[in-house]
C-alpha positions as CSV (number, residue, x, y, z in Angstrom):
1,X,-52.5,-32.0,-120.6
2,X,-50.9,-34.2,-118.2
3,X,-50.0,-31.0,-115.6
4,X,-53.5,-30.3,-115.4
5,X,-54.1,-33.7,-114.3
6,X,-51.1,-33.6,-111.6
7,X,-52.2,-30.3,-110.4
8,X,-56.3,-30.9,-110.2
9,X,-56.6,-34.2,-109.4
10,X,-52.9,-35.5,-108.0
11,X,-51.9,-32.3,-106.3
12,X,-55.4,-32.5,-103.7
13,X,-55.3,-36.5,-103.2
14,X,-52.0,-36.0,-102.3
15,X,-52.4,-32.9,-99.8
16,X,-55.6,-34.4,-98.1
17,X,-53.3,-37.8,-98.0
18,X,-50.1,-36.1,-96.4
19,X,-51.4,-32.7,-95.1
20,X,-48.5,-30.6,-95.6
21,X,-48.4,-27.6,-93.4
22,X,-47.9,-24.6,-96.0
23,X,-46.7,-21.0,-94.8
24,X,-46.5,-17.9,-96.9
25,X,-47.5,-19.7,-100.2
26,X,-49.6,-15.4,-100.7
27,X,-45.5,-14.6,-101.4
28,X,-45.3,-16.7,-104.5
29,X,-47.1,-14.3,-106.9
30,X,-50.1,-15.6,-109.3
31,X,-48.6,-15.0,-112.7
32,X,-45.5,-14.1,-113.6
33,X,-41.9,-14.8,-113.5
34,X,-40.9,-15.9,-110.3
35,X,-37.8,-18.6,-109.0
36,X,-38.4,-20.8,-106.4
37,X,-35.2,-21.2,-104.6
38,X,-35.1,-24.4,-102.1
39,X,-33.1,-25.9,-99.9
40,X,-32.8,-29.8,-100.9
41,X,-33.6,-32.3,-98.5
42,X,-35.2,-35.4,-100.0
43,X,-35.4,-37.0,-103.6
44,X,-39.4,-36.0,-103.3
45,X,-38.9,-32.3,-102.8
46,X,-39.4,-31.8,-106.1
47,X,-43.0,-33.4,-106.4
48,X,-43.6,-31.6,-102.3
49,X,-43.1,-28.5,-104.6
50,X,-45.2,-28.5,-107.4
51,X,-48.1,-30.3,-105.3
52,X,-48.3,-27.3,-103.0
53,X,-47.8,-24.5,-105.0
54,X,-51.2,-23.4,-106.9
55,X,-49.3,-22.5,-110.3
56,X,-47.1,-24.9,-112.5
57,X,-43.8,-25.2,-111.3
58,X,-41.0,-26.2,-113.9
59,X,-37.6,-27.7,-112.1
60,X,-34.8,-29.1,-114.4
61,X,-34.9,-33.1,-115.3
62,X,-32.1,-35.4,-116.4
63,X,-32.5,-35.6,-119.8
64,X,-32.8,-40.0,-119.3
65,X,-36.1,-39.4,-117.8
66,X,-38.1,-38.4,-121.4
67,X,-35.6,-41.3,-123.4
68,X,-36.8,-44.6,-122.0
69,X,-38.0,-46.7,-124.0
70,X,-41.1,-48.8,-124.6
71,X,-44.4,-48.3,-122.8
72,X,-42.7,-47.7,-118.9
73,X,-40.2,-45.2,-120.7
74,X,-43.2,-42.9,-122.4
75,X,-45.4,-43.2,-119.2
76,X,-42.2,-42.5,-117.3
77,X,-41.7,-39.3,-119.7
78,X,-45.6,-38.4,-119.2
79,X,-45.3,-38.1,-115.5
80,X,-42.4,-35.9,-115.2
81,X,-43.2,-34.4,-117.9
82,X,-46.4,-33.4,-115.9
83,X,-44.6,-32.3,-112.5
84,X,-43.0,-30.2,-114.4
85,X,-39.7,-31.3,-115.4
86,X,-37.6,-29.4,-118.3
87,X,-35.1,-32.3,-119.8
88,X,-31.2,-31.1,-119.5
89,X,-28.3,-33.0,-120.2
90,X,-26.0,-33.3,-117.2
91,X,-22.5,-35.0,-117.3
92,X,-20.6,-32.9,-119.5
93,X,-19.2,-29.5,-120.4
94,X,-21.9,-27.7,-121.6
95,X,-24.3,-29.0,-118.9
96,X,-24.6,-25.6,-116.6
97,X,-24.6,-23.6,-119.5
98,X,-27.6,-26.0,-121.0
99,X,-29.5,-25.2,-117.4
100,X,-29.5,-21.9,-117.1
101,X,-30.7,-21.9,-120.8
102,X,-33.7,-23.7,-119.9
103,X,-34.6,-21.6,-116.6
104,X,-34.4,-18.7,-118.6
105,X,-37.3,-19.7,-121.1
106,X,-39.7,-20.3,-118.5
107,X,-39.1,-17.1,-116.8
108,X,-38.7,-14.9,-120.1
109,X,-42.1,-16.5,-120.5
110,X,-43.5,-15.3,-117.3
111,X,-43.4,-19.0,-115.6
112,X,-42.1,-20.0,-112.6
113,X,-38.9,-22.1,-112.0
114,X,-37.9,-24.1,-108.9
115,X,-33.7,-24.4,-108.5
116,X,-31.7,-26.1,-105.7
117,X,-28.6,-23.3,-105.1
118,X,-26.6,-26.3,-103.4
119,X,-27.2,-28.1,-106.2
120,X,-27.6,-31.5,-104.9
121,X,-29.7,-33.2,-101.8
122,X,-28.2,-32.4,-98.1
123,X,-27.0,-36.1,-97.0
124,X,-26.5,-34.8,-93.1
125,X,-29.5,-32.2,-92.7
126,X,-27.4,-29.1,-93.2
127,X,-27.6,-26.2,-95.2
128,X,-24.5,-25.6,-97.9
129,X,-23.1,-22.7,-99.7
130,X,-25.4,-21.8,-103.0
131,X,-24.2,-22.1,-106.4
132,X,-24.6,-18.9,-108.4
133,X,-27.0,-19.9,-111.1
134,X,-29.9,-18.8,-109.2
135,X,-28.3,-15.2,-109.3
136,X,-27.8,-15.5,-113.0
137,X,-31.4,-16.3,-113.5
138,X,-32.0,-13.3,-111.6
139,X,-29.8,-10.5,-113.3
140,X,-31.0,-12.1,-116.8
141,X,-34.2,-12.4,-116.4
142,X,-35.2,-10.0,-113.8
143,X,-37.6,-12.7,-111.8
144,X,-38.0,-12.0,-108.3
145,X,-36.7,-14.9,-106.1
146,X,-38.9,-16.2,-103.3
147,X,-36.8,-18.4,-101.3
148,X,-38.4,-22.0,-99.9
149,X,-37.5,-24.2,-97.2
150,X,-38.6,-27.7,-96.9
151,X,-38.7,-29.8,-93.7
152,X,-39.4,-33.1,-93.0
153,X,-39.6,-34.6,-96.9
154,X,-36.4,-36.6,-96.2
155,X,-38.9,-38.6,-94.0
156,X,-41.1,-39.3,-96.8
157,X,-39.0,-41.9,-98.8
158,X,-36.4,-43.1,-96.4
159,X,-33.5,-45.2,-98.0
160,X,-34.6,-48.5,-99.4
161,X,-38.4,-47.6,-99.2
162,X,-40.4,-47.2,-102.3
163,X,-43.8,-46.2,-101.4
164,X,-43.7,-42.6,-99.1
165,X,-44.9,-43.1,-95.8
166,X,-46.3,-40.5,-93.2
167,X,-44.3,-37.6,-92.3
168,X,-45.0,-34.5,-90.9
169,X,-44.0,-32.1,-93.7
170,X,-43.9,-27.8,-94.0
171,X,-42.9,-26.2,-97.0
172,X,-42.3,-22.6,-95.9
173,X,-41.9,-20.0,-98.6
174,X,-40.6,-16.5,-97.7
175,X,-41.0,-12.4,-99.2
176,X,-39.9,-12.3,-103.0
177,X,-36.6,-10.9,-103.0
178,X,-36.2,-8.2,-105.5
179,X,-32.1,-7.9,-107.4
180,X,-33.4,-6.5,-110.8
181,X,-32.2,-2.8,-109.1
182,X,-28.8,-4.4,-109.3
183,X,-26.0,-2.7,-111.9
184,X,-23.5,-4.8,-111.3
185,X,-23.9,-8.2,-112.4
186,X,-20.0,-9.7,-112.4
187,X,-18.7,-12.6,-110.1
188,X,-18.7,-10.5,-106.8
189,X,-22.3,-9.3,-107.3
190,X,-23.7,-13.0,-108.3
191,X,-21.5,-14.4,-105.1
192,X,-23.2,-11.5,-103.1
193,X,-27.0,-12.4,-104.4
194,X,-26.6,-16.1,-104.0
195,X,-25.3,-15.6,-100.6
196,X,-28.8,-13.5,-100.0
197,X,-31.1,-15.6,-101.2
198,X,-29.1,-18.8,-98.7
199,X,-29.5,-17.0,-95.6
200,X,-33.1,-16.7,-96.6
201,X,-33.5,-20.2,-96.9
202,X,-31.6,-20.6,-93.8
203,X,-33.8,-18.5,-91.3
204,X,-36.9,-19.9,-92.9
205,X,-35.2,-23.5,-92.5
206,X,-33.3,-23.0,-89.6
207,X,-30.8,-26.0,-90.5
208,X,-26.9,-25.5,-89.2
209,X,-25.4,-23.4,-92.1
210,X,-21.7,-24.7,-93.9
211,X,-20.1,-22.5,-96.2
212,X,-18.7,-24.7,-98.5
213,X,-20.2,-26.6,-101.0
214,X,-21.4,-29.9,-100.4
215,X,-19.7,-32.9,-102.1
216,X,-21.3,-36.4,-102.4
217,X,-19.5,-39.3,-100.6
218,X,-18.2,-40.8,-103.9
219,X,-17.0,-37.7,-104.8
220,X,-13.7,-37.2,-102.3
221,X,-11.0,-37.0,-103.0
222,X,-8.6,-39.9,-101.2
């Protein structure tokens, strides 16, 4: 109930509010399985996403999101819940195998699914080596993958603000690229797909390229 809300009524305040310039939304297909693969800029890409795109858009959720409690905590679960978040418990060893569980239950059910390849937000603006989840979705499912790039949302929420300001944002969304011809479906293949579908991102984006994966600050080692 709560999606149609977000996508009828939220979804058009906030594009006549923010007027995001969209470009090739015709290559996200009306029905049927489809993944969204994005670069990750901001901490509102997520909401840029399902605001623009004319379909419900499901994206994966920390699980903490739908388990608050008390009034805030249901209202809290409500509102993601109507973006289009699918709950997953992170932080331990059955975590990646928990996500790709959940993006394959939207696709086989002919929705669409939004995944971040790098797998966390860009902290310096560049682009970083995909993980290969998106390519398992792909083999498994046989969704085509349209790839997304997103510019300007990290200007939408700087650090320490909590109300989005102003920004000039684009949310570009490239051809749907088709893998389901693919026999071979082992490590080398999945490397080989997810590599694809970056350097799609990356010409639609245009941000300096790094082909390792990016690591958070806290997470160097000394």
């Amino acid at each position: 109930m709560l999606h149609h809300l977000v996508r009828y009524v939220l979804a058009p305040a906030a594009r006549l509010a923010y007027r995001p310039a969209v470009v090739g939304l015709e290559n996200v297909p009306a029905d049927g399985p489809v993944i969204l693969a994005s670069n990750h800029r901001a901490v509102l890409d997520t909401a840029v996403i399902s605001l623009v795109v004319r379909r419900r858009v499901q994206f994966l959720g920390k699980a903490e999101y739908f388990t608050q409690p008390g009034f805030r905590g249901r209202a809290m679960a409500a509102f993601v819940g109507g973006l289009g978040y699918v709950p997953v418990e992170r932080g331990n060893a059955h975590a990646g195998l928990a996500a790709l569980n959940a993006g394959q239950k939207v696709l086989n059910a002919g929705g669409a699914f939004a995944i971040y390849p790098e797998g966390t937000r860009s902290l310096d603006g560049r682009l970083y080596r995909g993980h290969t989840g998106v390519a398992v979705l792909a083999f498994s499912t046989g969704a085509p993958v349209v790839p997304v790039a997103l510019t300007g949302t990290e200007n939408l929420l700087p650090r320490g603000a909590r109300i989005p300001r102003p920004a000039r944002i684009t949310a570009r969304f490239g051809e749907p690229l088709d893998f389901s011809g693919w026999t071979e479906h082992n490590l080398r293949a999945r490397r080989a797909v997810t590599d694809e579908v970056m350097a799609a991102i990356q010409r639609l984006s245009r941000q300096e390229y790094v082909n390792t994966y990016h690591r958070r600050p806290d997470e160097d080692v000394a």
